[in-house]
N, C-alpha and C positions, 0 to 999 in steps of 0.2 A: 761426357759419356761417349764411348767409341761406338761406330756405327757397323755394324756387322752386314758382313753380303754375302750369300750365296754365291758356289765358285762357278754357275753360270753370269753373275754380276759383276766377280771378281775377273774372269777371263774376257769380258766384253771391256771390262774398265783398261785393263792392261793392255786389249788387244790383241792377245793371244788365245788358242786353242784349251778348249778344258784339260785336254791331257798335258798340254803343255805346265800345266797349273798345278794339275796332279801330282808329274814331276817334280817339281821344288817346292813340293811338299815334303814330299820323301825322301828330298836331299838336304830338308833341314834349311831350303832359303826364303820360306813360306809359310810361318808357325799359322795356324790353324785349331780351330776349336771342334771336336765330333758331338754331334745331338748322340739324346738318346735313338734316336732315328736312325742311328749311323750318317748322316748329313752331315758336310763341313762346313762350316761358316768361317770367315775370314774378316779382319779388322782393315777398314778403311787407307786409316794411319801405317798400316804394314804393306799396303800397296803401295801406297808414296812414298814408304821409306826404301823398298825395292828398287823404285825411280829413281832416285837419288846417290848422284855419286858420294861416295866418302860414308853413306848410312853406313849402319851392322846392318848387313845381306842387300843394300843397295850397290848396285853394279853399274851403273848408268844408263840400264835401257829409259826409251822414253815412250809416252802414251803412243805416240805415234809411230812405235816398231821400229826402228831408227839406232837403236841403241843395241851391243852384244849381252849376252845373257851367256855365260860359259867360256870355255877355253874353243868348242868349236863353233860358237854365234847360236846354239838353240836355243 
């Protein structure tokens, strides 16, 4: 069973800023689930596979912000 986080869980696990978060979401490199709340929640497994060189939608940042995210490193 996949472990779901809130994208304040999710942007502390990555290390990065919520808005940062928010971004690749919207750019489609961060699928995401909306509550009826309008809240998003985010799968575990899809943060790791972000991490991840060679993933679908990993790019090889790493937990420790070290890693490029884009054509200009945000």
């Amino acid at each position: 069973m996949s472990e779901w986080l809130t994208s304040k869980e999710a942007a502390a696990y990555l290390k990065v800023t919520r808005r940062t978060l928010y971004r690749w979401m919207e750019e489609g490199r961060l699928p995401f689930f909306v509550m009826a709340s309008g809240r998003r929640r985010v799968r575990k497994e899809d943060l790791d596979a972000l991490l991840k060189p060679g993933e679908p939608g990993g790019e090889g940042a790493t937990a420790e912000g070290g890693g490029k995210i884009g054509p200009n490193g945000s």
